[in-house]
PQR file of N, CA, C, O and H, with PARSE charges and radii, in Angstrom:
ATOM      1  N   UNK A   1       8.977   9.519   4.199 -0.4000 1.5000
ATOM      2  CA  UNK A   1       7.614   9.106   4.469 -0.0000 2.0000
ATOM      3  C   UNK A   1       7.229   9.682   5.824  0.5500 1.7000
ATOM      4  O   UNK A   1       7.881   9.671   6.867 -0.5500 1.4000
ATOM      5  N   UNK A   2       5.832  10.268   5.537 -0.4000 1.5000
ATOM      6  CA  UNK A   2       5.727  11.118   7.315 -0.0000 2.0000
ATOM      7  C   UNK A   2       4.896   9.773   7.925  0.5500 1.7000
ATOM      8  O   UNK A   2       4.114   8.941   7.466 -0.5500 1.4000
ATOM      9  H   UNK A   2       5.302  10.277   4.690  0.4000 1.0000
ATOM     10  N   UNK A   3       5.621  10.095   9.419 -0.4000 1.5000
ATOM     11  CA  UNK A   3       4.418   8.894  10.759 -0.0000 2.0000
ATOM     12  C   UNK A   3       3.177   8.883   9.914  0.5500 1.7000
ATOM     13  O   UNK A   3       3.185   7.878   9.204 -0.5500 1.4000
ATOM     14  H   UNK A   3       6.257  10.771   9.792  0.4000 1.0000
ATOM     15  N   UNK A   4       1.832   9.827   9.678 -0.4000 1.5000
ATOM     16  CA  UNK A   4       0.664   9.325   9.604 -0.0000 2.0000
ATOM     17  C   UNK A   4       0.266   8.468   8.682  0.5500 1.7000
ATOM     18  O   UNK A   4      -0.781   7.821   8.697 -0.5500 1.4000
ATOM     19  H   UNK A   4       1.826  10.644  10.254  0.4000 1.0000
ATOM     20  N   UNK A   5       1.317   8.456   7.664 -0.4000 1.5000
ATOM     21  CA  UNK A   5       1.351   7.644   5.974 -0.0000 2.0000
ATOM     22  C   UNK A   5       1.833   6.446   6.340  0.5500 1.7000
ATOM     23  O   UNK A   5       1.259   5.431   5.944 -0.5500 1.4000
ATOM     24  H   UNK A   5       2.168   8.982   7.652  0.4000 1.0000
ATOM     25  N   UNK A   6       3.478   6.330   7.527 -0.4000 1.5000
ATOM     26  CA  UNK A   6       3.405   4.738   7.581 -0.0000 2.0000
ATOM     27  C   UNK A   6       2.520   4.135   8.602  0.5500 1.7000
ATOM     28  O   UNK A   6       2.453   2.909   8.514 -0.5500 1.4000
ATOM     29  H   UNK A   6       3.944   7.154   7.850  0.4000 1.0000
ATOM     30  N   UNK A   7       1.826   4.674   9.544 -0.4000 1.5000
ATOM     31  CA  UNK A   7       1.245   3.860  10.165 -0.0000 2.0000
ATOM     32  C   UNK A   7      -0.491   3.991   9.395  0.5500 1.7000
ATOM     33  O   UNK A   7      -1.476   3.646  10.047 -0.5500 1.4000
ATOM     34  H   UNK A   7       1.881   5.670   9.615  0.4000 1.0000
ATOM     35  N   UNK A   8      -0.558   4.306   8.559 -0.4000 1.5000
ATOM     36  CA  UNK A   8      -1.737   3.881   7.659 -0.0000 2.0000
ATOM     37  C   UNK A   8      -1.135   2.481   6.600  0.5500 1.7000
ATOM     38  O   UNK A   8      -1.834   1.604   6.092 -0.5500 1.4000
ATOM     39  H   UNK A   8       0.243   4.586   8.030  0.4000 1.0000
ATOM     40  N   UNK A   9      -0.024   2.607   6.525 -0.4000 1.5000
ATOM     41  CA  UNK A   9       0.406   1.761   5.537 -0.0000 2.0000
ATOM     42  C   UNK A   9       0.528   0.268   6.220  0.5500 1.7000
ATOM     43  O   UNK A   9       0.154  -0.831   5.811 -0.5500 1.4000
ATOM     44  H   UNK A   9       0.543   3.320   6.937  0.4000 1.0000
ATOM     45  N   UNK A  10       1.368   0.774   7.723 -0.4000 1.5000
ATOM     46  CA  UNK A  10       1.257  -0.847   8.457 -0.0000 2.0000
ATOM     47  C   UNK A  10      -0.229  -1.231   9.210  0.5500 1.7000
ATOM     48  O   UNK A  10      -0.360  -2.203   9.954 -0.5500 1.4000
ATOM     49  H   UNK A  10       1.672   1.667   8.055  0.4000 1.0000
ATOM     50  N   UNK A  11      -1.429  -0.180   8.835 -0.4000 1.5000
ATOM     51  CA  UNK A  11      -2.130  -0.854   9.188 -0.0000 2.0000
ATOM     52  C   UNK A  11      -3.311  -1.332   7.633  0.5500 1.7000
ATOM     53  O   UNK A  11      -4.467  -1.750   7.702 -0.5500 1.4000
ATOM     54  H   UNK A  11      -1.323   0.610   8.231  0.4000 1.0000
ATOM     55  N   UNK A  12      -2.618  -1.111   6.587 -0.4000 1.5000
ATOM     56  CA  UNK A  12      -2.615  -1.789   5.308 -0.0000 2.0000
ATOM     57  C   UNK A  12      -2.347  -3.454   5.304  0.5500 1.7000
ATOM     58  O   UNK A  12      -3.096  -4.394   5.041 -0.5500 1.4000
ATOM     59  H   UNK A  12      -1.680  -0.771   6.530  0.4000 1.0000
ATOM     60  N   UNK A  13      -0.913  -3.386   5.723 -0.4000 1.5000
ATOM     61  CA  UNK A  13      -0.035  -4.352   6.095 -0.0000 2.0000
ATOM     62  C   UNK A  13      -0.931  -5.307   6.964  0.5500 1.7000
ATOM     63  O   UNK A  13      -1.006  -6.470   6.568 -0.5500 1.4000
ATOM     64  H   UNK A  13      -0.304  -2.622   5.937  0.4000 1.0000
ATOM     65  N   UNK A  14      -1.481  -5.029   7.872 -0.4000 1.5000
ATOM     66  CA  UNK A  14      -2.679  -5.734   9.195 -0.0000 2.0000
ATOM     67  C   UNK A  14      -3.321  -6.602   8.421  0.5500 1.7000
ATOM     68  O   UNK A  14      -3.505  -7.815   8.524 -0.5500 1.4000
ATOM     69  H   UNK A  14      -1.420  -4.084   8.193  0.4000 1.0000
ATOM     70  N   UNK A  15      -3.760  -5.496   7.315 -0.4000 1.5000
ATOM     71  CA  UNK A  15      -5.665  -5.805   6.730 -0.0000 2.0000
ATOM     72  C   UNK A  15      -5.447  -7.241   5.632  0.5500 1.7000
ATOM     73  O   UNK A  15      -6.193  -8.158   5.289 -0.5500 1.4000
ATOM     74  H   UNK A  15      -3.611  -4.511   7.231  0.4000 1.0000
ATOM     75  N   UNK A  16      -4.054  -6.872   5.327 -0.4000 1.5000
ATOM     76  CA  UNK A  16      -3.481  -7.842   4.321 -0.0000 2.0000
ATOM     77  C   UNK A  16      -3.283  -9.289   4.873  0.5500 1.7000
ATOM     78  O   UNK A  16      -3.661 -10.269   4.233 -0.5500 1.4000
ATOM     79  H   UNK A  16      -3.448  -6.127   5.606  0.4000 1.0000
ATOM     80  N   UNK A  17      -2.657  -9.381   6.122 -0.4000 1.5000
ATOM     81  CA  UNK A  17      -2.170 -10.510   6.426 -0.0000 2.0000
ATOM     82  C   UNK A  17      -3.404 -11.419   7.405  0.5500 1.7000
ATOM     83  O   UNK A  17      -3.377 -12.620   7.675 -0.5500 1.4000
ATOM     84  H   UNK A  17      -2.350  -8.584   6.643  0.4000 1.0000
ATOM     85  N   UNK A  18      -4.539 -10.299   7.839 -0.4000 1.5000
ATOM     86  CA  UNK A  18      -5.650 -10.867   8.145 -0.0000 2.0000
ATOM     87  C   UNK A  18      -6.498 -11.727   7.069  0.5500 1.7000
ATOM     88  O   UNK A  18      -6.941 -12.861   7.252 -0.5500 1.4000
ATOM     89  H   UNK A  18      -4.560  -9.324   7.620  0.4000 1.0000
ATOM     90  N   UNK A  19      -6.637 -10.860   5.800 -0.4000 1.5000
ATOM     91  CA  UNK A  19      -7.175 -11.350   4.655 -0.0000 2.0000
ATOM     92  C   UNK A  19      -6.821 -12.929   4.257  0.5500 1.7000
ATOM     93  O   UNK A  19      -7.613 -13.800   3.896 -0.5500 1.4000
ATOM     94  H   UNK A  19      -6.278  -9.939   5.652  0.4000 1.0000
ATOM     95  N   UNK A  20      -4.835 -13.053   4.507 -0.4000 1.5000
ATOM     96  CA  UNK A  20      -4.140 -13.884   3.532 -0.0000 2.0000
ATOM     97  C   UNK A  20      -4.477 -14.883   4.663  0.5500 1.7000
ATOM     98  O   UNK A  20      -4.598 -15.983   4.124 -0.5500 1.4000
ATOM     99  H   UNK A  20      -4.192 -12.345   4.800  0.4000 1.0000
ATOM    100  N   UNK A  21      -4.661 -14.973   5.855 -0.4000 1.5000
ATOM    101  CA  UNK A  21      -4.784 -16.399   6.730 -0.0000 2.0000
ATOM    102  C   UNK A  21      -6.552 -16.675   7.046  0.5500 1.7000
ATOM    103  O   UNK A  21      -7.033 -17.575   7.734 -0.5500 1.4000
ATOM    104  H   UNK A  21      -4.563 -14.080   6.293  0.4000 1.0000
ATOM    105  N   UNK A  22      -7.320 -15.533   6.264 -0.4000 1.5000
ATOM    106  CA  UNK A  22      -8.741 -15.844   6.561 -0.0000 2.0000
ATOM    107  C   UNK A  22      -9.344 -16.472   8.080  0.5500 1.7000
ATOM    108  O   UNK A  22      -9.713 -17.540   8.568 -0.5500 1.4000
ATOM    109  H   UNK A  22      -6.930 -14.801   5.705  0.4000 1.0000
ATOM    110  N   UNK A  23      -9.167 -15.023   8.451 -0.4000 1.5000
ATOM    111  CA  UNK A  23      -9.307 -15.067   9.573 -0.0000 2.0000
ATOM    112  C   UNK A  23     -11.040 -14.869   9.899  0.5500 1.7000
ATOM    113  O   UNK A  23     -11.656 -15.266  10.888 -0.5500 1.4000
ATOM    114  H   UNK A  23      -8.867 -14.155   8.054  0.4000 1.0000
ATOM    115  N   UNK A  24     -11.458 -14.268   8.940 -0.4000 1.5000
ATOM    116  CA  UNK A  24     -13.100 -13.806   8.725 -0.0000 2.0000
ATOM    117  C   UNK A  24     -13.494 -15.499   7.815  0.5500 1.7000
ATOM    118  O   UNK A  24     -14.506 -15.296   7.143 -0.5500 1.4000
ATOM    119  H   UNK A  24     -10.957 -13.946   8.136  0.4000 1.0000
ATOM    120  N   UNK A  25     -13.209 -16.362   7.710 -0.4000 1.5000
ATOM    121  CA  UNK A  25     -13.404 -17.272   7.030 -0.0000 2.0000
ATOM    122  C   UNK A  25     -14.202 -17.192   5.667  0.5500 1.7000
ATOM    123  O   UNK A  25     -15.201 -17.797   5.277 -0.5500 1.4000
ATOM    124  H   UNK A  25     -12.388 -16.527   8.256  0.4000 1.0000
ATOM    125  N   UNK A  26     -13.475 -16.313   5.135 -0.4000 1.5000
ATOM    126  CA  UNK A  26     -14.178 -16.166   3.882 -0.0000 2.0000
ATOM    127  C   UNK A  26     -14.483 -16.908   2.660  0.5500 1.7000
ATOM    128  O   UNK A  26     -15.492 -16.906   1.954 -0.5500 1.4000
ATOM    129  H   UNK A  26     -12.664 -15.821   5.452  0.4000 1.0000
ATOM    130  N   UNK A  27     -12.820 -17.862   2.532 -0.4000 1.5000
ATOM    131  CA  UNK A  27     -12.800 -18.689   1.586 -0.0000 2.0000
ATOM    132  C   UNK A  27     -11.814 -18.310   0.976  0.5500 1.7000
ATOM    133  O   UNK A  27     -11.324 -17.249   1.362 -0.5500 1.4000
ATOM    134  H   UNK A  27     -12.001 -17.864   3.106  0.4000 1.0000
ATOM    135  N   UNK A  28     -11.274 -18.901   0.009 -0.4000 1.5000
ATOM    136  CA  UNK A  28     -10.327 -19.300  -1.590 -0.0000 2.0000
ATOM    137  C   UNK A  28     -10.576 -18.239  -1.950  0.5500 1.7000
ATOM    138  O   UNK A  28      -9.871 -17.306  -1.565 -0.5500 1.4000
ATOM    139  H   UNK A  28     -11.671 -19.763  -0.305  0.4000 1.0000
ATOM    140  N   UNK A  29     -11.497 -18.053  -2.682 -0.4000 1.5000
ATOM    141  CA  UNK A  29     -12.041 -17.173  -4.067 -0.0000 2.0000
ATOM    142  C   UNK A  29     -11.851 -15.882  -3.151  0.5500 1.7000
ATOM    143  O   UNK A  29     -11.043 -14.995  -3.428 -0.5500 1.4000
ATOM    144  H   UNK A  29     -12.069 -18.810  -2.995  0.4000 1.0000
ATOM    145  N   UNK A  30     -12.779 -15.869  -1.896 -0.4000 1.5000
ATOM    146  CA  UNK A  30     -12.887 -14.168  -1.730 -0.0000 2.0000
ATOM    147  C   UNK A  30     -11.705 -13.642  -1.531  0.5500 1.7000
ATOM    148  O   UNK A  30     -11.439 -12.513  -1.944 -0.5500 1.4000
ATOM    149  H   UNK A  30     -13.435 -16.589  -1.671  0.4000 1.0000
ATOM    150  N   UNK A  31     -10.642 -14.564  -0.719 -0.4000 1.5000
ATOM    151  CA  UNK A  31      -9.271 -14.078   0.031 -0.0000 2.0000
ATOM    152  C   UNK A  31      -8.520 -13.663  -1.559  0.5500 1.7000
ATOM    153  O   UNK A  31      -7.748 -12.727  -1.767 -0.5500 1.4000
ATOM    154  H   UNK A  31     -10.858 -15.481  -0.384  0.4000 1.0000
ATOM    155  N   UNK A  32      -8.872 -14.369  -2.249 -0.4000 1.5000
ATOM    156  CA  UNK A  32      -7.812 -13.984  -3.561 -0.0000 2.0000
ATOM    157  C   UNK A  32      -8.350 -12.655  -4.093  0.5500 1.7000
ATOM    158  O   UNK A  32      -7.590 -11.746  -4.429 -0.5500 1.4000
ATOM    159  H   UNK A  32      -9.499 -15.130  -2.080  0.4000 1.0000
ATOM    160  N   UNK A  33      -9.635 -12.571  -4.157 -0.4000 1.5000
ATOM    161  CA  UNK A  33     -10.605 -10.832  -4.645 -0.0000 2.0000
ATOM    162  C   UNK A  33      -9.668  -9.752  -3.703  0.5500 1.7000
ATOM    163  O   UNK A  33      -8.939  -8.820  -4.043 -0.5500 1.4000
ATOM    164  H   UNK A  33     -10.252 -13.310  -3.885  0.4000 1.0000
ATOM    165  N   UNK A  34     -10.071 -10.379  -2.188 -0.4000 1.5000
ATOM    166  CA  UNK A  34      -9.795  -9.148  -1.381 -0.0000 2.0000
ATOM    167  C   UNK A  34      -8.269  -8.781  -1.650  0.5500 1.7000
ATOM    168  O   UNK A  34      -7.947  -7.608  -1.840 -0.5500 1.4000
ATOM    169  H   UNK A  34     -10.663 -11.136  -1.911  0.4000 1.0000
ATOM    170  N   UNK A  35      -7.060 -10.124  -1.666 -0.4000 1.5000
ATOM    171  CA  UNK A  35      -6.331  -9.710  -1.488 -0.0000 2.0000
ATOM    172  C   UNK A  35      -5.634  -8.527  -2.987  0.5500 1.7000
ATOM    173  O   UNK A  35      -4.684  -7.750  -2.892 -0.5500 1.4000
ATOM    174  H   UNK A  35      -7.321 -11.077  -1.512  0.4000 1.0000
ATOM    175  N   UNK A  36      -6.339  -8.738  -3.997 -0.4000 1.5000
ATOM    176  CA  UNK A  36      -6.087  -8.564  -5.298 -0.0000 2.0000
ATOM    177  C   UNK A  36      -6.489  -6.617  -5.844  0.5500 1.7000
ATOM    178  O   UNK A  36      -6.015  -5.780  -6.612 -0.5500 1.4000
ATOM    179  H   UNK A  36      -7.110  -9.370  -4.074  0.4000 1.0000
ATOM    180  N   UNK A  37      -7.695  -6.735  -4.798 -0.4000 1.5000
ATOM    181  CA  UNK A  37      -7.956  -5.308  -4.719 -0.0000 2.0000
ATOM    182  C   UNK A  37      -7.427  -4.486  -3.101  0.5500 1.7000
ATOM    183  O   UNK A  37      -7.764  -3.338  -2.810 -0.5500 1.4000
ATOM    184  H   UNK A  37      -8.080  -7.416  -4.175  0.4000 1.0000
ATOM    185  N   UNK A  38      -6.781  -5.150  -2.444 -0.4000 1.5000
ATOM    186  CA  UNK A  38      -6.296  -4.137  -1.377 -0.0000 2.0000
ATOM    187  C   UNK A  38      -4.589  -3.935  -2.415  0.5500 1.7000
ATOM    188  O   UNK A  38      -4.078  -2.829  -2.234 -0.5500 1.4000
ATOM    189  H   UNK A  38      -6.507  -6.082  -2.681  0.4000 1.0000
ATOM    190  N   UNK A  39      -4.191  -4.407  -2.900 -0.4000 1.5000
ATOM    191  CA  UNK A  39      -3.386  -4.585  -3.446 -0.0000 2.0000
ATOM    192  C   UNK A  39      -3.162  -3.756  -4.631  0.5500 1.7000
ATOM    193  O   UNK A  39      -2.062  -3.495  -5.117 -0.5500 1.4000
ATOM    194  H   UNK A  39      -4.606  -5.305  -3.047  0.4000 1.0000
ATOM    195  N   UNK A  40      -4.233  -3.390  -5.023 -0.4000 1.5000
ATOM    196  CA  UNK A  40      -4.835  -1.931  -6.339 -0.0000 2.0000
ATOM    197  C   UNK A  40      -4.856  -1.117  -5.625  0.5500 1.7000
ATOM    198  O   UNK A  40      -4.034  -0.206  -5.725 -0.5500 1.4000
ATOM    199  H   UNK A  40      -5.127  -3.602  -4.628  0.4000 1.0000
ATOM    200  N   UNK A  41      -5.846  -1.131  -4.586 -0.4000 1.5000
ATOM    201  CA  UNK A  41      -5.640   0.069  -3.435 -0.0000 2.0000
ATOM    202  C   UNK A  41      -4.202   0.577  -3.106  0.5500 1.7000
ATOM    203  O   UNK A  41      -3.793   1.633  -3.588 -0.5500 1.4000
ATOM    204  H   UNK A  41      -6.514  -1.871  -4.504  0.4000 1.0000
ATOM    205  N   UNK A  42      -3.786   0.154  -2.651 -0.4000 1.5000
ATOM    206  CA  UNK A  42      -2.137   0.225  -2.275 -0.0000 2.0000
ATOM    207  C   UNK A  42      -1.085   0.664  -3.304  0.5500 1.7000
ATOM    208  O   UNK A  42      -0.027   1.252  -3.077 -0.5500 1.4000
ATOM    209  H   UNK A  42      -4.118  -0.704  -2.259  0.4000 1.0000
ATOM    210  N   UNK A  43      -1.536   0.304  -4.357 -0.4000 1.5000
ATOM    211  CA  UNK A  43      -0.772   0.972  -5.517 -0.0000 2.0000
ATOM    212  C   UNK A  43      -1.262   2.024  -5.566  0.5500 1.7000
ATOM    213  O   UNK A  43      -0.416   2.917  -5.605 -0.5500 1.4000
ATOM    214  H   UNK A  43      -2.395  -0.173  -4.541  0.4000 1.0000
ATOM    215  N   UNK A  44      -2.630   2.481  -5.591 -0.4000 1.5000
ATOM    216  CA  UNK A  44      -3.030   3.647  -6.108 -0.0000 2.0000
ATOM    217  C   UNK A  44      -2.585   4.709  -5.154  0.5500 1.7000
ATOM    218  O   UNK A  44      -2.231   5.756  -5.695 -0.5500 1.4000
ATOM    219  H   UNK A  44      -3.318   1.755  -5.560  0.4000 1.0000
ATOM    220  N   UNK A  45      -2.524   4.661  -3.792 -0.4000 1.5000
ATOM    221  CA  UNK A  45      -2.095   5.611  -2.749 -0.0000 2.0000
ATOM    222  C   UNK A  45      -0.535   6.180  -3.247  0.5500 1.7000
ATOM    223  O   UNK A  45      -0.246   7.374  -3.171 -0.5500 1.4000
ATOM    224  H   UNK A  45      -2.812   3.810  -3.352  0.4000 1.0000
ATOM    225  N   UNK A  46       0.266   5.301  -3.683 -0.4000 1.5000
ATOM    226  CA  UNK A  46       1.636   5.152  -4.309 -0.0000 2.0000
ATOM    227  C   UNK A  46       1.560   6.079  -5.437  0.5500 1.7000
ATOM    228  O   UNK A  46       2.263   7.085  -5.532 -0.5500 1.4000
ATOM    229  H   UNK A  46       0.032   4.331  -3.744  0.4000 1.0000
ATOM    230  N   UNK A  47       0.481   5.618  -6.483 -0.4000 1.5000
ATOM    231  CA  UNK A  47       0.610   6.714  -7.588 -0.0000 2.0000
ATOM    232  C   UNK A  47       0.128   7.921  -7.713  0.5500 1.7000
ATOM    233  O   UNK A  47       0.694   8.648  -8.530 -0.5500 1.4000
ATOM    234  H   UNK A  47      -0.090   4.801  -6.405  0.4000 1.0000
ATOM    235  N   UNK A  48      -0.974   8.436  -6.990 -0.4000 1.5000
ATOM    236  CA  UNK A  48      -1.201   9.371  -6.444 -0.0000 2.0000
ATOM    237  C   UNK A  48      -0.923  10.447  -5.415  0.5500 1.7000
ATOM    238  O   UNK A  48      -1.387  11.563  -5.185 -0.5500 1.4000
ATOM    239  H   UNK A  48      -1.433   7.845  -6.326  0.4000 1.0000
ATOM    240  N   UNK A  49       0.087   9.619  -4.845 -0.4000 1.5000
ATOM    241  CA  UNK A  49       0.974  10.788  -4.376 -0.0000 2.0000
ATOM    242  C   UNK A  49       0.676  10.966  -2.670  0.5500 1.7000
ATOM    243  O   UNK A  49       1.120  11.895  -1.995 -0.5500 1.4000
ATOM    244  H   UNK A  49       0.465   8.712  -5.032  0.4000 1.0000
ATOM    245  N   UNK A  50       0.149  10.276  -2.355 -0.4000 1.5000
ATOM    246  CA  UNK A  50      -0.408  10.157  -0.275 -0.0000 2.0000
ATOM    247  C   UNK A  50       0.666  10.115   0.104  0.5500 1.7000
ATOM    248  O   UNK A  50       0.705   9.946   1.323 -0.5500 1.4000
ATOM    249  H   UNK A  50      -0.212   9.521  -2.904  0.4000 1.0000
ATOM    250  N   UNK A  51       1.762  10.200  -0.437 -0.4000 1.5000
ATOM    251  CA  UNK A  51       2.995  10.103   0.464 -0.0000 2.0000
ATOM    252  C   UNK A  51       3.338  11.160   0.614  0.5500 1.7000
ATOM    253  O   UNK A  51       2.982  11.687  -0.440 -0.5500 1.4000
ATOM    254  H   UNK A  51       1.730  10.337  -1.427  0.4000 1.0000
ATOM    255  N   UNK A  52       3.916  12.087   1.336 -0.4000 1.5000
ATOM    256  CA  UNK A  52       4.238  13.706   1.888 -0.0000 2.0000
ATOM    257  C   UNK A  52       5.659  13.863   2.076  0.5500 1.7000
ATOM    258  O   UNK A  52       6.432  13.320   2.866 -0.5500 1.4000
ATOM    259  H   UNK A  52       4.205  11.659   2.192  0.4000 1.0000
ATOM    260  N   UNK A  53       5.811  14.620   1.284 -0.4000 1.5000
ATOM    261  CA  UNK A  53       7.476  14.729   1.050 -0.0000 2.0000
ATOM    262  C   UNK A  53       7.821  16.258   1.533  0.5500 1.7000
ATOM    263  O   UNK A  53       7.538  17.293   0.929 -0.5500 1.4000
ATOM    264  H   UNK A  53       5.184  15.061   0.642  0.4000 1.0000
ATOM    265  N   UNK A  54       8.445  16.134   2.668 -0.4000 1.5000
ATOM    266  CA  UNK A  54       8.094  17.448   3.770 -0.0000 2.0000
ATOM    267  C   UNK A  54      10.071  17.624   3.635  0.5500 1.7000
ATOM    268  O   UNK A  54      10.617  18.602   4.146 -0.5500 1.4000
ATOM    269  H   UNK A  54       8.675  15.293   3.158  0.4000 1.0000
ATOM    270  N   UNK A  55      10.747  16.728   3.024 -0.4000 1.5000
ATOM    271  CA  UNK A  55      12.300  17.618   2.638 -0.0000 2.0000
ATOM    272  C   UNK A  55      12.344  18.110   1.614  0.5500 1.7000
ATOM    273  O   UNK A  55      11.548  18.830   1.011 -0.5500 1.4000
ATOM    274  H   UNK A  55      10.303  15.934   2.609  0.4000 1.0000
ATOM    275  N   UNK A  56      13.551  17.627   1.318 -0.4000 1.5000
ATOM    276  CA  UNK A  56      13.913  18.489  -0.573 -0.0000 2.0000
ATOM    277  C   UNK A  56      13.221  17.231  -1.369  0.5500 1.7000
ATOM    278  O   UNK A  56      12.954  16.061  -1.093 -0.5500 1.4000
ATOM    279  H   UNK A  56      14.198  17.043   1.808  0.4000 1.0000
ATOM    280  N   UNK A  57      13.038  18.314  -2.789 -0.4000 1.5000
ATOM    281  CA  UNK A  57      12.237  17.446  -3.597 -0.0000 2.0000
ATOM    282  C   UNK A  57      13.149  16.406  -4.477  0.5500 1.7000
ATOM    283  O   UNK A  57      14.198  16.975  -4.778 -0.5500 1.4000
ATOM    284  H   UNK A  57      13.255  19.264  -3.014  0.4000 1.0000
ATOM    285  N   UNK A  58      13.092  15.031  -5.003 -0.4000 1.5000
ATOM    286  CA  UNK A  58      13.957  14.462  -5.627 -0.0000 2.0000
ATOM    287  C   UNK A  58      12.987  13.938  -7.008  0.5500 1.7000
ATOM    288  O   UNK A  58      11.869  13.440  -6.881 -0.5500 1.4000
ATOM    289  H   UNK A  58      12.240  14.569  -4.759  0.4000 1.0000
ATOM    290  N   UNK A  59      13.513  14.113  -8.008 -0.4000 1.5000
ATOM    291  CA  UNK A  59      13.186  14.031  -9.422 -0.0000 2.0000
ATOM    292  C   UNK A  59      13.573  12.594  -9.237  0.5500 1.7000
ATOM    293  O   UNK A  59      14.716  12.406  -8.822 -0.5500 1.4000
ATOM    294  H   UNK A  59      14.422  14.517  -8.111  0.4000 1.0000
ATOM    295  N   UNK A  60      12.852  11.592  -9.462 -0.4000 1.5000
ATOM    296  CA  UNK A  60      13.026  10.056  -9.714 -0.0000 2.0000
ATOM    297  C   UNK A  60      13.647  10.113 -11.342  0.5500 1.7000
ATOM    298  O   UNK A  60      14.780  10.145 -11.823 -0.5500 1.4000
ATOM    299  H   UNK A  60      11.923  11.744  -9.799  0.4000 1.0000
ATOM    300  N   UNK A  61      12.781  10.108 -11.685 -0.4000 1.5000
ATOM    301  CA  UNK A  61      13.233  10.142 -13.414 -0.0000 2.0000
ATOM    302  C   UNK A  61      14.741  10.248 -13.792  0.5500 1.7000
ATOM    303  O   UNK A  61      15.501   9.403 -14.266 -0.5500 1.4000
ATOM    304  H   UNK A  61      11.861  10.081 -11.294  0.4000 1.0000
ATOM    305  N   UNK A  62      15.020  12.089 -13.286 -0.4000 1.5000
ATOM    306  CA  UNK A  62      16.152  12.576 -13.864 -0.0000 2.0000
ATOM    307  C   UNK A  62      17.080  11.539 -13.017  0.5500 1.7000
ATOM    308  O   UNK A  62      17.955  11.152 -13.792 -0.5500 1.4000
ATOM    309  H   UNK A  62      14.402  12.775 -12.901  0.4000 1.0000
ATOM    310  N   UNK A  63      17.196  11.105 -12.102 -0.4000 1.5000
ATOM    311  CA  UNK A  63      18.283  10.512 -11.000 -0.0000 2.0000
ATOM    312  C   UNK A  63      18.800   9.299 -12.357  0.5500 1.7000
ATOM    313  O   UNK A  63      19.871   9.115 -12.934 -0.5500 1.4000
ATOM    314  H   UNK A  63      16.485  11.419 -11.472  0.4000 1.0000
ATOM    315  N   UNK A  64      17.450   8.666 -12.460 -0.4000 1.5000
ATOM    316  CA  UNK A  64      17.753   7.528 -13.272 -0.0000 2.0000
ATOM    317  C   UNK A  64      18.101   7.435 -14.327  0.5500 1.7000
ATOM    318  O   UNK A  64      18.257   6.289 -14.748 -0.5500 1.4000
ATOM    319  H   UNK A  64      16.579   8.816 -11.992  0.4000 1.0000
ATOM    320  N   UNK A  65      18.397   8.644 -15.289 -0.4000 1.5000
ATOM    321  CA  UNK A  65      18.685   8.533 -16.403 -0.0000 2.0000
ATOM    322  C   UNK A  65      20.305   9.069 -16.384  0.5500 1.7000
ATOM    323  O   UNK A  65      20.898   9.076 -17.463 -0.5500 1.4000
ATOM    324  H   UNK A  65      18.269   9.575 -14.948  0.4000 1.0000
ATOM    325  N   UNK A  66      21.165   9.609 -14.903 -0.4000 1.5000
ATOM    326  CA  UNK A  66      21.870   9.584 -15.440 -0.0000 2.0000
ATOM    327  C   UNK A  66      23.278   8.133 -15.202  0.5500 1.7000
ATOM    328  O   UNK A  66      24.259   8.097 -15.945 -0.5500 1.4000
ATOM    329  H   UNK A  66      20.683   9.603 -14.027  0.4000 1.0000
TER
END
């Protein structure tokens, strides 16, 4: 994982734990929305590939099948 990806990620991590103690006093309902779609967000960076793989390349798949 390169520096600029984890410190986007721990400041993911920030946005999350601000959300989960409602600090913006949002409420029940919204804290559960927000937290539910930063949380889609965060996957999607994952499946799309924002992560930068600047060594050798590793085949997930093949590793696991054998």
């Amino acid at each position: 994982m390169n520096k600029d990806y984890a410190d986007f990620m721990h400041d993911i991590g920030i946005l999350g734990y601000e959300i989960l103690n409602d600090e913006r006093g949002l409420g029940k309902d919204l804290v559960y929305h927000n937290l539910k779609r930063l949380q889609n967000f965060a996957w999607w960076t994952y499946e799309f590939g924002l992560i930068q793989n600047d060594g050798p390349l590793t085949n997930f798949v093949d590793t696991q099948m054998i």
